[in-house]
C-alpha positions in Angstrom: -2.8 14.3 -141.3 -3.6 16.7 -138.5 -3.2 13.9 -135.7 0.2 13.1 -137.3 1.4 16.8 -137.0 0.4 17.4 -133.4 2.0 13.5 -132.7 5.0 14.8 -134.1 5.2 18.3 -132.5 4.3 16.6 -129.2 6.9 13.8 -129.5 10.0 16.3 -130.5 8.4 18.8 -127.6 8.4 15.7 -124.9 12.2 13.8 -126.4 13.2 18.4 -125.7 12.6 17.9 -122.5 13.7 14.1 -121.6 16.9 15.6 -123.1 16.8 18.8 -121.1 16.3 16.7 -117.9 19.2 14.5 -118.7 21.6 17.0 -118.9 20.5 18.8 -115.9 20.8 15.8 -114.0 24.9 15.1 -115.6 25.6 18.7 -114.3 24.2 18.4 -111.3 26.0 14.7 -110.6 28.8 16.0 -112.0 28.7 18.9 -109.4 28.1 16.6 -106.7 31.0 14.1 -107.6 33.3 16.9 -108.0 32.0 18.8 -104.2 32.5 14.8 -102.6 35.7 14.3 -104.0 37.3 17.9 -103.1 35.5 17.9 -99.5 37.4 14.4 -98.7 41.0 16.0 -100.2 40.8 18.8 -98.3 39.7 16.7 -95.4 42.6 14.2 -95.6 45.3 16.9 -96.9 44.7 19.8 -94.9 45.0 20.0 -90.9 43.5 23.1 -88.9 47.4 24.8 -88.1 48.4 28.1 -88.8 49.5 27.9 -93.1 47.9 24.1 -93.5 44.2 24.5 -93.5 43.8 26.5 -96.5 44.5 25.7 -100.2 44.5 27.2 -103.6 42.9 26.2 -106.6 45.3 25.0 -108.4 46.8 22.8 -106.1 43.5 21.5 -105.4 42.7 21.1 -109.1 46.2 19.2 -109.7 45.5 16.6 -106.7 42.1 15.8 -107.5 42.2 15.9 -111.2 39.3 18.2 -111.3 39.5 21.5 -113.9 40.1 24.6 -112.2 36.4 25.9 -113.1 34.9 23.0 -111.7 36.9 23.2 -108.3 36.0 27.1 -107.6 32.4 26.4 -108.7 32.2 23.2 -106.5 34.0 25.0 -103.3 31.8 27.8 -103.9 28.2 26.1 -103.7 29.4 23.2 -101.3 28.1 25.1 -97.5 31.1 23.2 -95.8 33.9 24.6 -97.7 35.4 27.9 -97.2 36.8 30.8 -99.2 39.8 33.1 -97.9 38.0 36.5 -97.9 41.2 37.8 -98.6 42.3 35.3 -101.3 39.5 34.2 -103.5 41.1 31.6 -104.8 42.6 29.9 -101.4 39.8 26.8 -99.8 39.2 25.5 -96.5 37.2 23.4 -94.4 38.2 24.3 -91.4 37.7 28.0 -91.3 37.3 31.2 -93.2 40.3 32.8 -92.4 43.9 31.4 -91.6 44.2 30.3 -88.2 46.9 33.0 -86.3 50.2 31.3 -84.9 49.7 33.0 -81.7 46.2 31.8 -81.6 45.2 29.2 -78.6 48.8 30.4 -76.9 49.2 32.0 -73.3 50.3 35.6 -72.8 53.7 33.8 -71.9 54.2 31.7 -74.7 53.5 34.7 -77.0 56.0 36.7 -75.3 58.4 34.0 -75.5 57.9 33.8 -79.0 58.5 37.4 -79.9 61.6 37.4 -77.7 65.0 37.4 -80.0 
């Protein structure tokens, strides 16, 4: 009778685990599907121009198909995507902030530009 307790206990304690495992490993593929599949949108849909290379999470969550909670967690723990320190909800992989339409021009052409 004893051996059949501790059999039991130790069988639901190991079938815990096997089914803590398995869930941990759904999250953590899901995660990784979900980072894959928002790094290549944002790769294909986004260029690195002043107001194209960052977007929000909405947008991002109505392209790819992915819930709004999952997209700002995956954008957040993916290393190669970026957050708008200014708009937390606005992604890149290009850069941090929004690249400046006067950025990469000569004194000249910015002059030119402001001139009415």
């Amino acid at each position: 009778m004893r051996n059949t307790i501790i059999a039991s206990v130790s069988t639901a304690i190991i079938i815990f685990i096997i089914i803590g495992f398995m869930k941990w490993f759904k999250i953590k593929g899901q995660l990784w599907l979900d980072q894959r599949k928002i790094y290549k949108w944002l790769e294909e849909n986004t260029k690195d121009e002043p107001n194209e290379c960052h977007v929000n999470t909405m947008e991002i969550a109505k392209k790819t198909g992915i819930s709004e909670d999952r997209v700002k967690r995956a954008c957040v723990l993916h290393k190669k995507i970026f957050c708008f320190s200014k708009n937390e909800n606005e992604w890149s992989i290009w850069r941090e902030e929004p690249k400046s339409a006067y950025e990469g021009l000569s004194v000249e052409e910015i002059k030119k530009n402001m001139a009415f």
